[in-house]
C-alpha positions in Angstrom: 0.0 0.0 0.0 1.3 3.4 -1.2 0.1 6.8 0.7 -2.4 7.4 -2.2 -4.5 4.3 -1.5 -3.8 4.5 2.1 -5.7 8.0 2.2 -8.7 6.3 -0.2 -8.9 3.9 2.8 -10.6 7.2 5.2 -14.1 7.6 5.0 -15.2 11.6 4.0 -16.1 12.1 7.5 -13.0 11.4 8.6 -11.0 12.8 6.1 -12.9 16.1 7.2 -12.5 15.9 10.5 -9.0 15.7 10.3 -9.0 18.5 7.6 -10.5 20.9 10.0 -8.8 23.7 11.1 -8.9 25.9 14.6 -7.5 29.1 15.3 -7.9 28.6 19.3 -5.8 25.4 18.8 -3.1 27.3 16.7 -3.1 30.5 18.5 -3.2 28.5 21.8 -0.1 26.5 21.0 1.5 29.7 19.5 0.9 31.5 23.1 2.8 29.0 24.9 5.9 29.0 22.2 5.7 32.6 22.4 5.9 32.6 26.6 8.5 30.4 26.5 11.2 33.2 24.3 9.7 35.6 25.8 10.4 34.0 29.3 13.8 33.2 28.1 14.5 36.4 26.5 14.2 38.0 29.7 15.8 35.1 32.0 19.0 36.5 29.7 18.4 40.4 29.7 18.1 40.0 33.4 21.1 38.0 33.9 19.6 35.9 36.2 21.5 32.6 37.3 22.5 30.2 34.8 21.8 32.7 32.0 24.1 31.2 29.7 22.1 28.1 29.5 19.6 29.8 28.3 21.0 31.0 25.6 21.0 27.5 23.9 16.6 27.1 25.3 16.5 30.0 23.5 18.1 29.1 20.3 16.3 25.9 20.2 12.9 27.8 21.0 13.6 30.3 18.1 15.0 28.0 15.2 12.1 25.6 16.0 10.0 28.2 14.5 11.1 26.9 11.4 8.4 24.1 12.3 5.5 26.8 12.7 6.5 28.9 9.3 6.9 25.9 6.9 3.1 25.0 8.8 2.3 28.3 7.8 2.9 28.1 3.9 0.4 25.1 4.1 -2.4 27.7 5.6 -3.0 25.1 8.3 -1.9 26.1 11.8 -5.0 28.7 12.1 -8.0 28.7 10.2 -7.9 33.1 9.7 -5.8 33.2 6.5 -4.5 36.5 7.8 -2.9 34.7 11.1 -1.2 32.8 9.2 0.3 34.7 6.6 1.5 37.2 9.0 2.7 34.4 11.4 4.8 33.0 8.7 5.6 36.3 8.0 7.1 37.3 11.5 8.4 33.8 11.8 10.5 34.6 8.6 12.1 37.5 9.7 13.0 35.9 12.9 14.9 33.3 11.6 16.1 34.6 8.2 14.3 32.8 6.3 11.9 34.7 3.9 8.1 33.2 3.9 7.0 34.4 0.9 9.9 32.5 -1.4 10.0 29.7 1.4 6.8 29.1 0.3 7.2 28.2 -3.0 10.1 26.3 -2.1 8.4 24.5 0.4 5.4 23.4 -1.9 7.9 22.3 -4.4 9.6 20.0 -1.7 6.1 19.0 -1.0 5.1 18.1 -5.1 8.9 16.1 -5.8 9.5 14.8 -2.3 12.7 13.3 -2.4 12.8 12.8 -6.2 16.6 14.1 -7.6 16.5 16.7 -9.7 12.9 18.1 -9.0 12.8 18.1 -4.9 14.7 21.6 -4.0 16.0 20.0 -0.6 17.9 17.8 -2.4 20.6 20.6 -3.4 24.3 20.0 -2.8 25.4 19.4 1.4 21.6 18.9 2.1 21.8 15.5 2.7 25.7 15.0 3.7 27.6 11.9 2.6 30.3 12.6 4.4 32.1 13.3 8.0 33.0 16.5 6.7 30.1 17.5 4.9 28.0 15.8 8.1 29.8 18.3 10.4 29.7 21.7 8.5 25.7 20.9 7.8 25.0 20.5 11.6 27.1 23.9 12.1 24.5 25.4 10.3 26.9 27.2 8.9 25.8 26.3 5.4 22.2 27.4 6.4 23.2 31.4 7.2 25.0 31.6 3.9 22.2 30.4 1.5 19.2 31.8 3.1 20.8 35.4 3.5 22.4 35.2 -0.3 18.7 34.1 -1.2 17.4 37.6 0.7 20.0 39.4 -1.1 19.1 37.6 -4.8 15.5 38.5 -3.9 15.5 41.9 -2.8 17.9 42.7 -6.1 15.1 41.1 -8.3 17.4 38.5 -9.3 15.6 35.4 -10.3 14.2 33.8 -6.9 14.1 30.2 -8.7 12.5 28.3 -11.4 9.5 27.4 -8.7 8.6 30.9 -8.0 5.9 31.4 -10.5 6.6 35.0 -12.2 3.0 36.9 -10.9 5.1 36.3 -7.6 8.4 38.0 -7.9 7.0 41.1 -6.9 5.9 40.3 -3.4 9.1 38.0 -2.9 11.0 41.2 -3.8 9.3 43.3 -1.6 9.1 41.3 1.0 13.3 40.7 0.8 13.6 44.0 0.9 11.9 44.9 3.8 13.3 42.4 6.2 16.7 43.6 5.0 15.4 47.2 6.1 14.7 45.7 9.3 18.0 43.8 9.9 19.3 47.3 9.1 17.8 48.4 12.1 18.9 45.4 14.5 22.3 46.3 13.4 21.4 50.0 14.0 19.9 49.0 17.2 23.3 47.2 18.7 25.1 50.3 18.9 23.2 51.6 20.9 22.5 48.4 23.3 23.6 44.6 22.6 20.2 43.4 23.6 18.7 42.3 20.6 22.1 40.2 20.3 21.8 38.2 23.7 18.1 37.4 23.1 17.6 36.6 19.6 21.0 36.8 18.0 23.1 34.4 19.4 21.0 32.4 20.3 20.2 31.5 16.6 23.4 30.7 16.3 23.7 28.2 18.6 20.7 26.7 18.0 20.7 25.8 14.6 22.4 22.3 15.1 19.6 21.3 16.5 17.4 22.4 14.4 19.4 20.9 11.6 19.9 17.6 13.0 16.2 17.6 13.4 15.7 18.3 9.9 17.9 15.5 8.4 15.5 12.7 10.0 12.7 14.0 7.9 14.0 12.6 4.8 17.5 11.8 5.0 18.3 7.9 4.2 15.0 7.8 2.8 14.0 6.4 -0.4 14.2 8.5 -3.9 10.6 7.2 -4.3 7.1 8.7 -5.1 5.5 7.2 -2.2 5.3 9.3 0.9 5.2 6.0 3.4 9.1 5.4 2.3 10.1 8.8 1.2 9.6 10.3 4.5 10.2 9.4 8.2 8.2 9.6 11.2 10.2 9.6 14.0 9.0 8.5 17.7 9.8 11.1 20.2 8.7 12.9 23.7 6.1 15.7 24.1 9.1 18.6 24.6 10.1 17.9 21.1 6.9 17.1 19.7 5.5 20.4 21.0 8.2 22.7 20.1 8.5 21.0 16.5 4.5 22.0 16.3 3.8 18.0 15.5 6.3 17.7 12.8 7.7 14.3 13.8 4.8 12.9 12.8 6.4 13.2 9.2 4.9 10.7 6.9 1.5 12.2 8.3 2.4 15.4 7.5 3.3 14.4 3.5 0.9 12.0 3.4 -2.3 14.3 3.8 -0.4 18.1 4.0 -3.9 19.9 4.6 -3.9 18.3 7.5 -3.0 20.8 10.6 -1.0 20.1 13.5 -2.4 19.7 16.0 -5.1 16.9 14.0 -1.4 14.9 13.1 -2.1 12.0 16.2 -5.4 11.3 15.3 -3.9 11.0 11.4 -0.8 9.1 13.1 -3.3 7.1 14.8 -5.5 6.0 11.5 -2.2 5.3 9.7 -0.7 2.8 12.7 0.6 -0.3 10.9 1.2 1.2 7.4 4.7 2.9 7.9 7.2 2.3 5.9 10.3 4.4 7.7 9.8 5.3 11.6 12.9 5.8 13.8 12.5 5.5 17.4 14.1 9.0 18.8 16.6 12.0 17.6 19.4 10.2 19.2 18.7 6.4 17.2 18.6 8.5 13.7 21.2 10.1 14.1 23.8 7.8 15.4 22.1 5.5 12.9 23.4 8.5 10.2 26.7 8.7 11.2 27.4 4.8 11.5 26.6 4.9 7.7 28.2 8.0 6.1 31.5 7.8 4.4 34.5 8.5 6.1 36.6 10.7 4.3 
């Protein structure tokens, strides 16, 4: 069974109960997020004890919103098409990673999932096949560089890529070219106090490799396949993780019916128990799995 018959297996009613969408459940979940760098952000400005760990909550906290602004170019985390465009939005900027291209990028990923040559993740050091390769991708390093040379590209008018459709270039150009007027202002901002660098900065920084490391379980040593059920990974992990990655673990649920929002992914995960193709049983299992398989030089 491939993930096209296993989604003509759900009845209508089910189908459109798992379809439906909530803003109380998205803005709830988004609250609590939100509290958590906020309550962070000023555990650091305050200096209170043990600050510097919180630097690295923070980081995770913030890159994780990766998870909510790839949820928002689905329009699924709220049911207001406003909330989440300006979600996405905000997330964007936060993180460096323009929504409006992202998008389009995304949906792409989402039409050639894992298919060479047509899936955009599958560019060069996405999925590393080496130590060296392996260890620059986790620095994140690689990530900094192409999505701020993609902001540049895009707010120059430069050709965003070949799956931006043209009636779109505008907006990504606009949109580039305000968050660049607003990183001038962050830099503006540090001569005058280094807040904004304690709280959101360097935090990104160092939590990246996480983020990263999370990323490569969604796909990597998957098949180059059409199906969804062995093309993707759902991986097995605790609430913390689940919560902050808004549901995302739950992969192969996620690209098997994308519509679906987050917070209806267990009741999907439940429906599709039995069926998976590619699970991994924690962070820590993938990745150690990962590395006892990539090439050594």
């Amino acid at each position: 069974m491939d993930h096209k018959a296993f989604i003509a297996t759900l009845p209508p009613d089910t189908l459109a109960a798992l379809n439906r969408k909530s803003d109380a459940a998205g803005l709830w979940h988004l609250a609590g997020h939100g509290a958590l760098i906020l309550g962070l952000a000023l555990w650091i400005g305050l200096g209170l004890p043990l600050w510097q760990l919180a630097l690295l909550a923070q980081g995770i906290a913030l890159c994780f919103l990766f998870t909510l602004e790839h949820e928002a170019t689905h329009k699924t985390p709220f049911a207001r098409e406003s909330v989440n465009e300006w979600v996405g939005r905000i997330c964007g900027v936060l993180i460096f990673l323009p929504f409006e291209w992202f998008r389009y990028f995304h949906l792409a990923h989402h039409r050639h999932t894992n298919i060479p040559g047509k899936d955009p993740e599958l560019t060069a050091g996405a999925k590393p096949e080496s130590i060296r390769a392996y260890i620059l991708h986790v620095t994140g390093l690689p990530y900094w560089y192409a999505n701020l040379k993609q902001i540049f590209c895009n707010a120059s008018g430069r050709d965003p890529g070949a799956y931006v459709p043209n009636r779109t270039h505008h907006r990504v150009r606009t949109e580039a070219r305000w968050m660049l007027l607003i990183y001038a202002g962050v830099i503006a901002s540090l001569f005058v106090t280094p807040f904004l660098f304690w709280v959101w900065l360097l935090p990104c920084l160092l939590g990246q490799p996480f983020l990263r490391l999370y990323l490569l379980a969604e796909h990597g040593r998957c098949a180059f396949v059409a199906d969804m059920l062995e093309n993707t990974r759902t991986t097995y992990t605790n609430r913390i993780v689940r919560y902050l990655a808004w549901n995302m673990p739950y992969h192969v649920e996620h690209h098997t019916l994308p519509q679906v929002p987050f917070h209806r992914l267990p009741a999907l995960h439940d429906h599709m128990r039995g069926r998976h193709k590619v699970t991994s049983d924690g962070y820590v299992a993938f990745t150690r799995d990962y590395i006892s398989r990539i090439d050594a030089p």
